[in-house]
Wavefront OBJ file of the C-alpha trace (Angstrom):
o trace
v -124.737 -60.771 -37.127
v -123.925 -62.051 -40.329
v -122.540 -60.426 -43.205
v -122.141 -61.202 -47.275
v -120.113 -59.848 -50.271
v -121.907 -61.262 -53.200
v -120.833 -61.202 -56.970
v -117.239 -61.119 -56.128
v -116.870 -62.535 -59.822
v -113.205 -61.446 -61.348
v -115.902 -60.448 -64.699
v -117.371 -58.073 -62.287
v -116.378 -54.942 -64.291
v -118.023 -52.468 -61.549
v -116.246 -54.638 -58.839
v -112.317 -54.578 -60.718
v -112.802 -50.836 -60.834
v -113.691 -50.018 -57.478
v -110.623 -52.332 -56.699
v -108.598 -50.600 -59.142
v -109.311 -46.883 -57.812
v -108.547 -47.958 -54.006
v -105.199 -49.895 -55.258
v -102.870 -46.895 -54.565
v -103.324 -46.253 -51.268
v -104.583 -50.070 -50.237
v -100.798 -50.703 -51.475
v -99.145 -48.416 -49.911
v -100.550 -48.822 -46.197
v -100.268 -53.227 -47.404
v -96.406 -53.196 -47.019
v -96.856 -52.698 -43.685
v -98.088 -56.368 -43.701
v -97.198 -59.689 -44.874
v -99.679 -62.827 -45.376
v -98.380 -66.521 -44.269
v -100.561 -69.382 -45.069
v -101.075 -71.968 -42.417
v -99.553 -75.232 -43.567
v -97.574 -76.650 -40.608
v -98.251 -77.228 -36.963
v -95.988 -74.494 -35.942
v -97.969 -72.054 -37.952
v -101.392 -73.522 -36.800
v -99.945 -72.351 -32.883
v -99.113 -68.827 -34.265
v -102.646 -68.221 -35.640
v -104.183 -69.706 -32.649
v -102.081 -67.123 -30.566
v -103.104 -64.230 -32.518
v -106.332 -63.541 -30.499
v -104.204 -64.019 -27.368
v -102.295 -61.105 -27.664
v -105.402 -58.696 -29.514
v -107.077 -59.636 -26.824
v -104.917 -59.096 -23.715
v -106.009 -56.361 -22.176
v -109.515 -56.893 -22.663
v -111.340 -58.670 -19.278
v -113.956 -60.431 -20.973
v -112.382 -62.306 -23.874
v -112.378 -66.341 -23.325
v -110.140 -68.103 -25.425
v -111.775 -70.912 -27.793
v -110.110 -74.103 -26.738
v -107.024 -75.055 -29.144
v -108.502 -79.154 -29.408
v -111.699 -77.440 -30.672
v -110.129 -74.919 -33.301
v -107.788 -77.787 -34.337
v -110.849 -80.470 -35.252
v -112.165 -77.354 -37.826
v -109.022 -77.852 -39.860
v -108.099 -81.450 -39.445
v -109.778 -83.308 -42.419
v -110.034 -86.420 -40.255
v -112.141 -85.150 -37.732
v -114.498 -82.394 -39.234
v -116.808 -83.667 -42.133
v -117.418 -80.482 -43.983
v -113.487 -81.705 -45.857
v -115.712 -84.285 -47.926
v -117.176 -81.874 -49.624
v -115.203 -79.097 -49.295
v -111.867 -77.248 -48.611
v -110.256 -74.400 -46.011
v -107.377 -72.568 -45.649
v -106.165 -70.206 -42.702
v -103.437 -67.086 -42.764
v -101.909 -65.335 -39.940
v -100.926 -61.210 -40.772
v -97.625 -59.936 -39.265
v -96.215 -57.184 -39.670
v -93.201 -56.873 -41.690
v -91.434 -54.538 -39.713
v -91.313 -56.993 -36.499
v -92.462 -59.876 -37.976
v -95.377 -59.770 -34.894
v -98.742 -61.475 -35.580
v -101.673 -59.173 -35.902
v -103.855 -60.735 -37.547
v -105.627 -63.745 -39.219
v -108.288 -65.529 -41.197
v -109.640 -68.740 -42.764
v -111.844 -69.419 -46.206
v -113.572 -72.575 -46.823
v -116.322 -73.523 -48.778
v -118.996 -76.863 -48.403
v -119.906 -77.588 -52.533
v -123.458 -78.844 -51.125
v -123.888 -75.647 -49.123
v -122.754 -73.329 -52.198
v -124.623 -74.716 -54.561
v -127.873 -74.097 -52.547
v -127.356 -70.027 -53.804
v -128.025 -69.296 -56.796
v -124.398 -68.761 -57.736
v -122.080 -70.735 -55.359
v -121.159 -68.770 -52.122
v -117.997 -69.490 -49.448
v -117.299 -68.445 -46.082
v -114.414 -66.448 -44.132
v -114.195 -66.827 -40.545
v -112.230 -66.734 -37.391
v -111.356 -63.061 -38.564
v -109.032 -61.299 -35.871
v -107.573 -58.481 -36.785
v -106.189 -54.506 -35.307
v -107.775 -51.366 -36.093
v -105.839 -50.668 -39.396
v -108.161 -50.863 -42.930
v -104.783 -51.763 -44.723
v -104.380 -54.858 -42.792
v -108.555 -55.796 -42.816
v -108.481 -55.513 -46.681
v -105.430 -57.659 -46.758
v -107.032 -60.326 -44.999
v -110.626 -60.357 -46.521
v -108.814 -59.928 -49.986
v -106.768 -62.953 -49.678
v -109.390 -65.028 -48.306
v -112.098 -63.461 -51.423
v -109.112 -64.333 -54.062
v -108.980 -67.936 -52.563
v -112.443 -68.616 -53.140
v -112.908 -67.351 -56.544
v -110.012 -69.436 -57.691
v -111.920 -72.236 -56.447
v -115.294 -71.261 -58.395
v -117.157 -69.526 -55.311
v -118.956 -65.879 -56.558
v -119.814 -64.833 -53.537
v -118.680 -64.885 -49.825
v -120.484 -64.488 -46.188
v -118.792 -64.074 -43.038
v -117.735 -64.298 -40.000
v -118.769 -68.115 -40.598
v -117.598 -71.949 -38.819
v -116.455 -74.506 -41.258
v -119.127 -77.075 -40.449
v -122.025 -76.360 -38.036
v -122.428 -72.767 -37.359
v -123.345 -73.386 -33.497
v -119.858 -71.868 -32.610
v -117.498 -69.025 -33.646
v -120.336 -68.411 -35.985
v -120.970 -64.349 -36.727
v -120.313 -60.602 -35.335
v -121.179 -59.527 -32.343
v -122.222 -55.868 -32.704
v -124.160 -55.152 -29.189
v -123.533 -56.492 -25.804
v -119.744 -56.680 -25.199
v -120.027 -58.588 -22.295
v -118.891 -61.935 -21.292
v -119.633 -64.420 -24.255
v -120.977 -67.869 -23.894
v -119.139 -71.245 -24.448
v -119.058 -70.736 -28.411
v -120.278 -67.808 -29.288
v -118.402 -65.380 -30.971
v -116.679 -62.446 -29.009
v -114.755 -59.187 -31.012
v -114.224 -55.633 -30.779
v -116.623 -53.471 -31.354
v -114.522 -51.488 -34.748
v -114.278 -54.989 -36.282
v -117.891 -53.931 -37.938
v -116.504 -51.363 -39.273
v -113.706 -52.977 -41.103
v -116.010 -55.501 -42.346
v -118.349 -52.279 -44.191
v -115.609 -50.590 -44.685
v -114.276 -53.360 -47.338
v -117.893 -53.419 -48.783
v -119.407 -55.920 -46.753
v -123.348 -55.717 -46.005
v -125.236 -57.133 -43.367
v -127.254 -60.137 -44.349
v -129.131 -61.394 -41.063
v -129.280 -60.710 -37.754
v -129.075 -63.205 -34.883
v -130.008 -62.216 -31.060
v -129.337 -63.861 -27.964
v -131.074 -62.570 -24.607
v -129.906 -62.191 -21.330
v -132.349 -63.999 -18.357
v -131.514 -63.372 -14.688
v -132.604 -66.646 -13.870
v -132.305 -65.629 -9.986
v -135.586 -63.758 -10.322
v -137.652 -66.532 -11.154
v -140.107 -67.540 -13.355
v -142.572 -64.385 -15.015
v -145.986 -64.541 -14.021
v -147.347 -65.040 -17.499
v -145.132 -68.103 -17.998
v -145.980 -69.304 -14.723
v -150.452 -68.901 -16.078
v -149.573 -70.285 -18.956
v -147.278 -73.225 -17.574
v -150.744 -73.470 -14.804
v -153.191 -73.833 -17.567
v -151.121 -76.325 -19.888
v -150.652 -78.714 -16.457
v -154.380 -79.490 -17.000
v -154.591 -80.502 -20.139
v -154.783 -84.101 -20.398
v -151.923 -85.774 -23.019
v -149.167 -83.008 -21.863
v -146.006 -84.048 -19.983
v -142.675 -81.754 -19.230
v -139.665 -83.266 -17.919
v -136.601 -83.640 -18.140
v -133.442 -85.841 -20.350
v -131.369 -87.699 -18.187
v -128.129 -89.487 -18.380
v -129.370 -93.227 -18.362
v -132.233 -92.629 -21.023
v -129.986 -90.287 -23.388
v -130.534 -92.354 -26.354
v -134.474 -92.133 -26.185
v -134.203 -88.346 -25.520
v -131.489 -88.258 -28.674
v -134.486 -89.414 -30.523
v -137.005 -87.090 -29.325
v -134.731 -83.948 -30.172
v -134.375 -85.521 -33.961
v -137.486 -85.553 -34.178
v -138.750 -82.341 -33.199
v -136.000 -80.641 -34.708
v -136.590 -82.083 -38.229
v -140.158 -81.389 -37.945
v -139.836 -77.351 -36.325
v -136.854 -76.516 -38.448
v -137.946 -78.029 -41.947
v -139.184 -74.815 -43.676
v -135.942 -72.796 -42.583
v -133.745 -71.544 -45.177
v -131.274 -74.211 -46.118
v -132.550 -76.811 -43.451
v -130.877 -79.778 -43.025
v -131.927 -82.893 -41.380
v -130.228 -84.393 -38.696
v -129.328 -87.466 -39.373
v -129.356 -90.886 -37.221
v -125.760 -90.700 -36.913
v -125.585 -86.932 -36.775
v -127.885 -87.526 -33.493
v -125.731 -90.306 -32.558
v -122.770 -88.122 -32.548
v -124.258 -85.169 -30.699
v -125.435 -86.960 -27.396
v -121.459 -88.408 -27.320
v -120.461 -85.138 -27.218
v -123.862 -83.902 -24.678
v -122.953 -86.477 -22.473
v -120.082 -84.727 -20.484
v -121.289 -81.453 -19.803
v -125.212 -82.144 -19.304
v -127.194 -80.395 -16.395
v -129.913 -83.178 -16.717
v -132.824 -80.884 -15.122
v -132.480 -77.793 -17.835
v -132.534 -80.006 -20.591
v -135.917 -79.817 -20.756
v -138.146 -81.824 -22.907
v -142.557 -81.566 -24.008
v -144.464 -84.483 -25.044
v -148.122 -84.575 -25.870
v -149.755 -88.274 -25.894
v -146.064 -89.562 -25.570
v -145.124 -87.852 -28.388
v -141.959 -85.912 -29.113
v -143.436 -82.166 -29.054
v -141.194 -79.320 -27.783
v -137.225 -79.042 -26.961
v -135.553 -76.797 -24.460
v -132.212 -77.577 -24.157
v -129.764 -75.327 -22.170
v -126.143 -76.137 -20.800
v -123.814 -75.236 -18.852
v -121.529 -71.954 -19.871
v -118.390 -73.772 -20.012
v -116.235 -70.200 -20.711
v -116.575 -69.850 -16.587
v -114.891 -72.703 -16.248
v -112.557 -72.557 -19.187
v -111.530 -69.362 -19.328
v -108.275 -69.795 -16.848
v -106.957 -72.467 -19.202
v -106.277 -69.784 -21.936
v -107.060 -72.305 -24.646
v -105.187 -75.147 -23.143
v -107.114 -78.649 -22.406
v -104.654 -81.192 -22.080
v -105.054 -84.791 -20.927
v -104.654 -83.960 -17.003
v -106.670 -80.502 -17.605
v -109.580 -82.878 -19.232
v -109.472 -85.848 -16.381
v -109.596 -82.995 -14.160
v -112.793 -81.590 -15.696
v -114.877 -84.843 -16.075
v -113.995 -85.308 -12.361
v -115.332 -82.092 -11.365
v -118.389 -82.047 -13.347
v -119.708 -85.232 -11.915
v -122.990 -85.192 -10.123
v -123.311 -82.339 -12.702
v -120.904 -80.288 -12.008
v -121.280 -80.235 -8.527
v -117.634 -79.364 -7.693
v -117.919 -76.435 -9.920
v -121.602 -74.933 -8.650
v -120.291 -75.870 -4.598
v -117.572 -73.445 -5.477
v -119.638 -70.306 -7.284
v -117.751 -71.148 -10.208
v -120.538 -71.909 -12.443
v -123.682 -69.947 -11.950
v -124.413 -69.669 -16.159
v -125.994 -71.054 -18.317
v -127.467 -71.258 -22.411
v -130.348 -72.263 -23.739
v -128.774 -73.984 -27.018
v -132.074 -74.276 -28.766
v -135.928 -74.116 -28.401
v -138.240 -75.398 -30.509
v -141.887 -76.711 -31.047
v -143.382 -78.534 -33.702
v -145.955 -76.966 -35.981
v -148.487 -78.829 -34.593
v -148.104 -78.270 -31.349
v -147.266 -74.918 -31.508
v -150.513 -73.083 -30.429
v -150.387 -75.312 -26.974
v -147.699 -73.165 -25.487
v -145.402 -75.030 -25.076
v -142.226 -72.383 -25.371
v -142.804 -70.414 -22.541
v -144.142 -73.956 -20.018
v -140.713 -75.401 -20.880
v -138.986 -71.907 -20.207
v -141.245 -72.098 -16.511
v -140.239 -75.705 -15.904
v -136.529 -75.022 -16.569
v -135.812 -71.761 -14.477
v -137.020 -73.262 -11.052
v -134.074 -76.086 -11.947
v -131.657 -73.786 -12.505
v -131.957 -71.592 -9.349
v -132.227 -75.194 -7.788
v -128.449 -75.853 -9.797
v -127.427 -72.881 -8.350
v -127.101 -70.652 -11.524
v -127.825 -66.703 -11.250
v -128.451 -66.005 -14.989
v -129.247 -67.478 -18.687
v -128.907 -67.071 -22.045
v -131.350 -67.573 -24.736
v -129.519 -68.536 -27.260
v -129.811 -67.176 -31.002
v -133.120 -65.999 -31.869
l 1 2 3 4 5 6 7 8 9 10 11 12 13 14 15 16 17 18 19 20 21 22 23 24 25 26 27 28 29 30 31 32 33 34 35 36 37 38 39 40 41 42 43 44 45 46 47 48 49 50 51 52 53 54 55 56 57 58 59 60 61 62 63 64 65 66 67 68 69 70 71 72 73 74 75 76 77 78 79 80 81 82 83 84 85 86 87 88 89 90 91 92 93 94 95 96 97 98 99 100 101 102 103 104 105 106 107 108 109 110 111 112 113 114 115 116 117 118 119 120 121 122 123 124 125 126 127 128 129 130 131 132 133 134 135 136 137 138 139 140 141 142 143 144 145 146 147 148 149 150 151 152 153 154 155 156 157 158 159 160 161 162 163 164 165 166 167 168 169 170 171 172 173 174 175 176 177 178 179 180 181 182 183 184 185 186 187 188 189 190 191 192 193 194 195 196 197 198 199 200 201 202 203 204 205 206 207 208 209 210 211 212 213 214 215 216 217 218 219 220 221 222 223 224 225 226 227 228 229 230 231 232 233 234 235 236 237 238 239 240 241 242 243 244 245 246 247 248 249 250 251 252 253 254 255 256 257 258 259 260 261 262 263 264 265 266 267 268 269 270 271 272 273 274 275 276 277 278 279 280 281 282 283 284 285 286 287 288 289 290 291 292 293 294 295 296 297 298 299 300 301 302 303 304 305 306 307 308 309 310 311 312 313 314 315 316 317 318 319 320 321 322 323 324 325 326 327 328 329 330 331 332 333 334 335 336 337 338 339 340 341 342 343 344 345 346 347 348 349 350 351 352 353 354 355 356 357 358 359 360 361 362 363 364 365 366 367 368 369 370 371 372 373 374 375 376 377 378 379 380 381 382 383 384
């Protein structure tokens, strides 16, 4: 779930006197609490700790690896720095001087200006149950942003691509994915509280995969098997680049009339299958073509967080041998073992054309008999 303050202008006459009755008391409970900004390496550990200790006594938090957080704010790895700029906080209290709390704003120009009046982001909001120290954060981060010319901001948000540590999870505290978002449940509540609204809503699904494929899948994936021109298999390894190619293309074609679409670029693709390459389950990455053409995309992969999760954030050089070794012969050492029995569907798609040949659900039918052959017990469909 998504949410959005808009017209957080400083003209905003309605807006500086709602701001100026709750001042008092906002005040009051705010010297609890002190704001750092994150501007050294040292600080950059602190706020990736905070989590750690929110988060402690709660069984199925997975920590977001620290390489990962650290190429969102390192201008010479994550693009979104050409065209835009981010800054991060970590809350302590002033009492103890304990962390308790943190946030990041950042804005892309090109994204902004696609609103009518240029909107920024806050994300990677952690925070305790205390209004005082929520309106702290989300004030600092809403002041930041105006300064730089943003009137409006949406949140919780990714500097970048929004395929991780992207929203608010508001149903289904269970074990999160490799890059979803995970929180507590009263975090909504902060977030109205302040005045934010919900702007979208995004829904992943739980499949136990162990119970095979539904009978209407199975007719339909039946029926579609004798019409001539259709073909379902599967990416592999040796042939990534080809299969690089048919994603781009079916992606730029289903996606195009999405709000804010972007294509995917040649190197964009180029980029993504480096980074596929490592942790692909060849046989549920699942691909359509009708007459040889690029048609339908059902790409799932392994949930990582299972095998993550002991490293509490940590993946250093022997940590990351370790791992390629282990997921060879895709990820054999891992399934052997009951480690892994997850996995996410990252993205399905058809294009428009092909979209009445039913496609979806013959991918969905050719991919769950794979992954109960991989081992895995359950699924998720990814956001919806």
């Amino acid at each position: 779930m998504q949410y959005a303050l808009r017209q957080i202008r400083a003209a905003d006459q309605k807006w500086l006197n709602r701001l100026a009755t709750d001042l008092p008391l906002q005040a009051m409970a705010a010297a609890d609490y002190r704001l750092e900004p994150v501007t050294t390496s040292a600080q950059a550990k602190v706020w990736r700790q905070v989590p750690h200790a929110l988060y402690a006594n709660d069984p199925h938090w997975v920590a977001p690896l620290n390489v990962d957080l650290d190429k969102v704010f390192d201008p010479r790895k994550n693009p979104a720095f050409g065209n835009g700029q981010a800054q991060r906080w970590t809350l302590f209290r002033t009492l103890n001087h304990q962390p308790v709390g943190r946030i990041a704003a950042f804005f892309q120009r090109d994204k902004a200006a696609r609103y009518e009046r240029p909107v920024g982001n806050f994300g990677f909001f952690e925070c305790v149950d205390d209004p005082a120290a929520a309106h702290l954060l989300l004030d600092t981060a809403r002041d930041w942003l105006l300064e730089r010319g943003m009137a409006g901001m949406d949140g919780p948000a990714n500097f970048g691509e929004n395929d991780r540590y992207a929203g608010l999870l508001v149903e289904g505290f269970s074990h999160p994915s490799f890059g979803m978002n995970y929180n507590y449940s009263f975090y909504a509540t902060l977030l109205e509280n302040y005045g934010l609204r919900k702007y979208y809503d995004q829904v992943s699904m739980h499949l136990p995969v162990r119970l095979g494929v539904p009978e209407r899948f199975q007719k339909a994936a039946d029926w579609l098997k004798r019409k001539p021109g259709v073909r379902i298999t599967h990416a592999t390894r040796k042939d990534l680049p080809f299969y690089t190619r048919a994603f781009q293309k079916v992606y730029n074609d289903a996606w195009q009339h999405h709000l804010h679409f972007t294509p995917i670029t040649d190197e964009a693709a180029a980029k993504l299958a480096d980074e596929m390459r490592p942790i692909l389950l060849e046989r549920i990455m699942v691909f359509a073509f009708v007459d040889d053409e690029p048609a339908g995309i059902l790409l799932s992969v392994p949930d990582l967080n299972q095998i993550f999760k002991p490293l509490r954030g940590d993946f250093n050089l022997w940590q990351k041998l370790l791992f390629l070794w282990r997921s060879r012969n895709d990820f054999a050492w891992y399934r052997q073992r009951g480690i892994l029995t997850r996995c996410r569907a990252l993205i399905v798609g058809v294009r428009p054309k092909f979209q009445k040949f039913g496609l979806d659900v013959s991918m969905v039918a050719y991919g769950i008999p794979e992954a109960i052959n991989y081992g895995l017990t359950e699924g998720e469909l990814g956001w919806g």
